[in-house]
C-alpha positions in Angstrom: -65.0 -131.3 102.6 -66.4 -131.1 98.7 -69.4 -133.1 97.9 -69.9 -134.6 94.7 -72.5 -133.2 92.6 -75.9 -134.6 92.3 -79.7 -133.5 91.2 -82.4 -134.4 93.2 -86.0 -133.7 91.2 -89.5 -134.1 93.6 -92.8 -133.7 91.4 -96.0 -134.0 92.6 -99.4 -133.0 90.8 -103.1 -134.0 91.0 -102.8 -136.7 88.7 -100.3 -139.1 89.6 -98.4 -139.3 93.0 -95.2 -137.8 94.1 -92.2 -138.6 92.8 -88.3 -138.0 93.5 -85.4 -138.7 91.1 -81.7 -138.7 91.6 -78.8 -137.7 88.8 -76.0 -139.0 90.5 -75.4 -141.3 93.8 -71.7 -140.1 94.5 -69.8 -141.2 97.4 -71.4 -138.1 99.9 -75.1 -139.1 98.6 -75.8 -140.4 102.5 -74.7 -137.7 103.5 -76.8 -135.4 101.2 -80.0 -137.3 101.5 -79.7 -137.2 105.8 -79.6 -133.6 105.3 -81.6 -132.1 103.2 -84.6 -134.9 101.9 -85.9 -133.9 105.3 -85.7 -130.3 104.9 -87.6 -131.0 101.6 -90.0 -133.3 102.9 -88.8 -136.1 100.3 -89.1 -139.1 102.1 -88.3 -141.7 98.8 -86.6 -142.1 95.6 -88.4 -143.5 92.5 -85.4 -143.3 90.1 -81.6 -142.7 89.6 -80.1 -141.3 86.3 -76.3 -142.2 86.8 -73.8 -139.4 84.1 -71.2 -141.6 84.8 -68.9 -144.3 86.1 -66.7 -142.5 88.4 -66.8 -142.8 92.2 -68.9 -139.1 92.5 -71.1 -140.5 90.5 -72.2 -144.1 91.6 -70.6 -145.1 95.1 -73.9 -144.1 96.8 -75.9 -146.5 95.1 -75.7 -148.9 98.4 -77.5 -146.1 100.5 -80.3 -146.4 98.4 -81.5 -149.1 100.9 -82.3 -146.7 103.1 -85.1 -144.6 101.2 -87.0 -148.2 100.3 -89.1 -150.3 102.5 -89.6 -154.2 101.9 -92.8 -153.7 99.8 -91.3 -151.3 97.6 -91.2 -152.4 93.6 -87.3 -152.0 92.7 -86.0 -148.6 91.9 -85.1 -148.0 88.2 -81.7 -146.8 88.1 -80.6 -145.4 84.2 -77.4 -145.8 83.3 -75.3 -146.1 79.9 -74.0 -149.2 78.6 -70.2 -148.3 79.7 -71.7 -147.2 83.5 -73.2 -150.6 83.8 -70.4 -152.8 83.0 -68.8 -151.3 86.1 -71.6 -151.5 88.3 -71.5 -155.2 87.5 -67.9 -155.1 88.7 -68.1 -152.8 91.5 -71.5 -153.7 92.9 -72.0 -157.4 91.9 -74.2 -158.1 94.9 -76.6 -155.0 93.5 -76.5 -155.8 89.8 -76.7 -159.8 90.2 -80.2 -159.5 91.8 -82.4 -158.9 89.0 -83.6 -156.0 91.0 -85.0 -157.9 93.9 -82.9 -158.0 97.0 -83.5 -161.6 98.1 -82.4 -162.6 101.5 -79.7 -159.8 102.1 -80.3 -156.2 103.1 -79.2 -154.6 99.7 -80.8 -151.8 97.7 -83.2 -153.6 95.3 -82.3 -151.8 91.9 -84.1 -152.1 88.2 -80.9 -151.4 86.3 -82.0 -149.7 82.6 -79.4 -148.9 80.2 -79.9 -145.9 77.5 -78.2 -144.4 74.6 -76.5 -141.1 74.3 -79.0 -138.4 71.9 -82.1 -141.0 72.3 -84.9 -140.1 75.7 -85.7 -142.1 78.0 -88.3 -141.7 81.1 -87.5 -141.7 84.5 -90.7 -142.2 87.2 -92.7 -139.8 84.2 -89.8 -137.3 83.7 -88.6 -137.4 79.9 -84.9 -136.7 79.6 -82.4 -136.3 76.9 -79.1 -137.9 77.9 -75.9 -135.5 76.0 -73.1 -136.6 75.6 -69.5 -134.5 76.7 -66.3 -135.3 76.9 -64.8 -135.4 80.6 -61.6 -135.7 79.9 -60.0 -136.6 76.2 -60.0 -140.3 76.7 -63.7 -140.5 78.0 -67.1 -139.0 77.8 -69.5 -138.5 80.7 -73.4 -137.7 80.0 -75.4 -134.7 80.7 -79.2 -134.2 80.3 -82.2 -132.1 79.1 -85.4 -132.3 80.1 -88.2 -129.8 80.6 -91.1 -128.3 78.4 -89.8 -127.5 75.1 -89.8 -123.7 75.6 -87.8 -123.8 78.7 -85.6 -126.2 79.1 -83.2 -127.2 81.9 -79.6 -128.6 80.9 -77.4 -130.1 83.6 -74.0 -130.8 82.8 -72.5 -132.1 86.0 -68.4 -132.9 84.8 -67.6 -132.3 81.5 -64.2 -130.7 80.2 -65.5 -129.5 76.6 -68.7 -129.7 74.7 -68.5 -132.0 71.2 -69.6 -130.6 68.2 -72.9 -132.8 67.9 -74.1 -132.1 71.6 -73.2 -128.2 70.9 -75.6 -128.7 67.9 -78.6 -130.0 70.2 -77.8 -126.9 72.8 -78.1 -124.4 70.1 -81.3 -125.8 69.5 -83.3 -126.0 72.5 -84.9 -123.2 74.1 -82.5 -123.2 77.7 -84.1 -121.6 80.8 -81.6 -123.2 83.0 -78.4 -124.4 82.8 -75.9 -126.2 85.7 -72.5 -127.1 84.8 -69.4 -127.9 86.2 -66.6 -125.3 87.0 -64.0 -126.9 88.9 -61.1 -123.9 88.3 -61.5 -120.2 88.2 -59.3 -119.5 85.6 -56.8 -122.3 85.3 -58.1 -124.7 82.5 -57.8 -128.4 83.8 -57.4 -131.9 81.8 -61.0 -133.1 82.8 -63.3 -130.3 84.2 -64.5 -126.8 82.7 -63.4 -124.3 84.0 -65.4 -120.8 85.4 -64.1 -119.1 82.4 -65.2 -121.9 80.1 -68.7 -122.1 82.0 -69.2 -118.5 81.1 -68.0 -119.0 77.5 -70.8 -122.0 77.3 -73.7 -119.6 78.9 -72.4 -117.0 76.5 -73.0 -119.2 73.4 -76.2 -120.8 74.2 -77.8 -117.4 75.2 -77.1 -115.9 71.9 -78.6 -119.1 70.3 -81.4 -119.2 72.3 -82.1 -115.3 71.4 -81.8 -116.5 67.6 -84.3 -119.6 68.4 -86.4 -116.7 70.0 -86.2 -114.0 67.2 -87.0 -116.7 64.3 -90.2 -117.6 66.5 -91.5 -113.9 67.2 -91.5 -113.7 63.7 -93.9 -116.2 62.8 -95.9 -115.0 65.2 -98.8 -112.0 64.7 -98.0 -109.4 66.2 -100.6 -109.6 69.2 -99.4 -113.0 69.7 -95.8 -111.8 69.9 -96.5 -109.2 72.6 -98.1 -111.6 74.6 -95.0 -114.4 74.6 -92.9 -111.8 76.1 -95.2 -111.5 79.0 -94.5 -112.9 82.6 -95.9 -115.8 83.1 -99.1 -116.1 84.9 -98.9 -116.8 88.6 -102.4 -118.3 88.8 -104.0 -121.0 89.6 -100.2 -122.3 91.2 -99.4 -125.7 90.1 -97.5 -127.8 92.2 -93.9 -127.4 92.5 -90.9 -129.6 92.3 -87.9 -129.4 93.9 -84.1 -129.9 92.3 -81.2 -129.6 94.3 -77.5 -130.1 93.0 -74.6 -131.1 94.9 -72.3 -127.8 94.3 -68.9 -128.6 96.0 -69.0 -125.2 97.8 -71.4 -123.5 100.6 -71.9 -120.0 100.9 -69.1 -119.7 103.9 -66.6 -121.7 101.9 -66.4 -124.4 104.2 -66.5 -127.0 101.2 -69.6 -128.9 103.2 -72.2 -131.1 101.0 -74.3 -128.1 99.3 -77.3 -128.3 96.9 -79.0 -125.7 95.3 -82.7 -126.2 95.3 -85.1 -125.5 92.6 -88.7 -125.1 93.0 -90.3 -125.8 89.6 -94.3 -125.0 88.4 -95.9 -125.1 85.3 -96.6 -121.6 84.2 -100.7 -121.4 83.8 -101.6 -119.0 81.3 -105.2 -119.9 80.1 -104.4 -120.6 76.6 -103.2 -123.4 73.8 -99.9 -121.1 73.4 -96.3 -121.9 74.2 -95.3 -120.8 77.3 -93.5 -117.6 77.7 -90.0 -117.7 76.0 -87.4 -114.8 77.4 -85.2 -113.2 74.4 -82.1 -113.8 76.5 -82.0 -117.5 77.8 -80.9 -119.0 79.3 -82.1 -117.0 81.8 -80.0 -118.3 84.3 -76.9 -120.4 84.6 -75.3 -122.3 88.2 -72.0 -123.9 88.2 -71.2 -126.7 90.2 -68.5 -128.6 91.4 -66.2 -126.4 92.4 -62.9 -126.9 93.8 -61.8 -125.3 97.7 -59.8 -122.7 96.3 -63.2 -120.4 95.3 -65.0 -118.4 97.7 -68.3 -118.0 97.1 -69.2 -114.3 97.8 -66.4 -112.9 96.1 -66.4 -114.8 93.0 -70.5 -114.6 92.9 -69.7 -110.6 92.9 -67.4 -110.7 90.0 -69.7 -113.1 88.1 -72.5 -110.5 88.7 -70.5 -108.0 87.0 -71.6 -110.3 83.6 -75.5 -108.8 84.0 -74.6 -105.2 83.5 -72.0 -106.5 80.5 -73.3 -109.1 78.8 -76.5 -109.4 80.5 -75.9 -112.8 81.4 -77.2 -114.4 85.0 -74.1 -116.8 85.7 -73.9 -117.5 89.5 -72.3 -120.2 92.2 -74.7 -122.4 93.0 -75.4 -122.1 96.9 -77.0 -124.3 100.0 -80.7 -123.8 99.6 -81.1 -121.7 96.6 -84.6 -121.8 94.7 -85.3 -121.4 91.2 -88.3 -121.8 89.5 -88.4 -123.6 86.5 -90.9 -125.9 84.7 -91.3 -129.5 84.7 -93.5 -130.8 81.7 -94.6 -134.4 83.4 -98.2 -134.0 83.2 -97.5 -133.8 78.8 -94.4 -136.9 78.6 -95.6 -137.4 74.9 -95.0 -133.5 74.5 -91.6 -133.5 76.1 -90.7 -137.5 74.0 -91.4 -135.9 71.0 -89.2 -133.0 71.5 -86.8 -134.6 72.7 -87.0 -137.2 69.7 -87.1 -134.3 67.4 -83.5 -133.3 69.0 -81.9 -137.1 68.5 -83.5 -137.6 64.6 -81.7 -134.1 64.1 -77.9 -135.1 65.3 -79.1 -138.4 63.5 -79.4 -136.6 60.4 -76.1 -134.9 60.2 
């Protein structure tokens, strides 16, 4: 069985209370969240970021129910303007409560539409919805969010990258990108495929190292030395967790899989940008693949990419951990550079 492919992001610090957010609610998100929000120890949801309209993508919403208690405010659920006219079709009994759930057992949902190239903020994550075309005659979303010097882009089903969301990539500083590789080689009408994954890593590293270069520069030469340092391990911040739905476990049996990412704010003592590597991203995951790729032998071949074009591009596998950074504590840091992104396609 291939599960759809979601995101789940847990956050807690010592200044606000813990919170988990979903990209996606597709058809196997019951499924997902019976086995692995336990391993996790994520025992709610306080918002839902839906790419799209299709059935991977929204016919979980009903299980939602089962993470809230009576007492719970609704959950926010953020969705595009073309995503909600269907939930009002689909899921009238959801959508026609104003977010309360009244005197049936439903999922009480705060549905929130946004706009593609303009943030929003989910339960105190600021993200940057992109959009991509998923097929010629329709356009699903993907997202950015993250500290401006490393972010995180996950594009979940997209078939090929428009020339204004290419723009925005080139112009953030990537330390993580998921996205969708249903084929190995084969192209297909409305999904990358592994070869086109790679193509898009292989792009956005070399801008990233250009973003990186023109930055070094500016910097004296003390100052430059120091941003390509490590970052520092202490005092550990707490860490997040984010765990997408890959279509494919590490024995091929095609059971729901997520990969899960622990993420910290780097610590490093000073007012300075965190650490920015010359060759983001520094690591790329596909998801979504179809049954026909098995995971060890196709993870060695993509491996093969380090020594050649030193680029990390890797399956996405049940229970892998990456740490990457979360900038919730600084929303107005991660608004404005995510405004800064939107004024920028605005402009063109």
């Amino acid at each position: 069985m291939r599960a759809d492919a979601s995101s789940s992001m847990d956050a807690s610090s010592s200044t606000q209370e813990a919170a988990a957010r979903m990209i996606d609610t597709g058809k196997t998100f019951r499924e997902g969240v019976l086995r692995w929000y336990p391993r996790h120890d994520v025992t709610s949801l306080d918002g839902i970021v839906l790419s799209h309209d299709h059935a991977d993508a929204i016919l979980g919403l009903d299980d939602v129910r089962g993470l809230q208690n009576s007492a719970d405010p609704p959950t926010p659920v953020l969705v595009d303007s073309r995503t909600m006219h269907s939930l009002q079709r689909v899921f009238p009994y959801l959508c026609g409560t104003n977010g309360k759930a009244g005197i049936r057992h439903v999922a009480a949902l705060d549905f929130r539409t946004f706009t593609p190239h303009e943030p929003f903020t989910v339960a105190g994550l600021t993200m940057l919805p992109i959009p991509v075309v998923h097929g010629e005659d329709y356009m699903s979303n993907g997202f950015i969010f993250g500290p401006a010097h490393a972010r995180t882009v996950y594009i979940s089903d997209c078939s090929r990258v428009p020339p204004d969301t290419m723009a925005v990539l080139r112009r953030e500083r990537i330390a993580l990108l998921v996205v969708d590789a249903l084929l190995k080689d084969r192209a297909h009408p409305t999904h990358f495929s592994m070869a086109q994954s790679v193509e898009l890593a292989r792009d956005l590293r070399a801008a990233c190292a250009r973003i990186f270069t023109a930055a070094s520069r500016a910097l004296p030469h003390a100052l430059r030395a120091l941003t390509c340092l490590p970052a520092h391990p202490a005092p550990r911040q707490p860490l997040r967790t984010l765990m997408v739905g890959t279509g494919s476990d590490h024995h091929d049996l095609h059971a729901p899989v997520y990969a899960t990412v622990a993420c910290r704010r780097a610590a490093t003592g000073s007012n300075l940008p965190g650490p920015v590597p010359p060759h983001a991203p520094l690591r790329t995951l596909m998801v979504g693949m179809g049954s026909h790729m098995e995971y060890t032998a196709t993870n060695a071949e993509l491996a093969r990419l380090r020594e050649t074009d030193g680029l990390d591009v890797q399956l996405a596998r049940d229970g892998l951990r990456v740490e990457i950074e979360l900038e919730e504590e600084d929303g107005a840091a991660a608004a404005a550079a995510a405004a800064a992104a939107a004024a920028a396609v605005q402009s063109k």
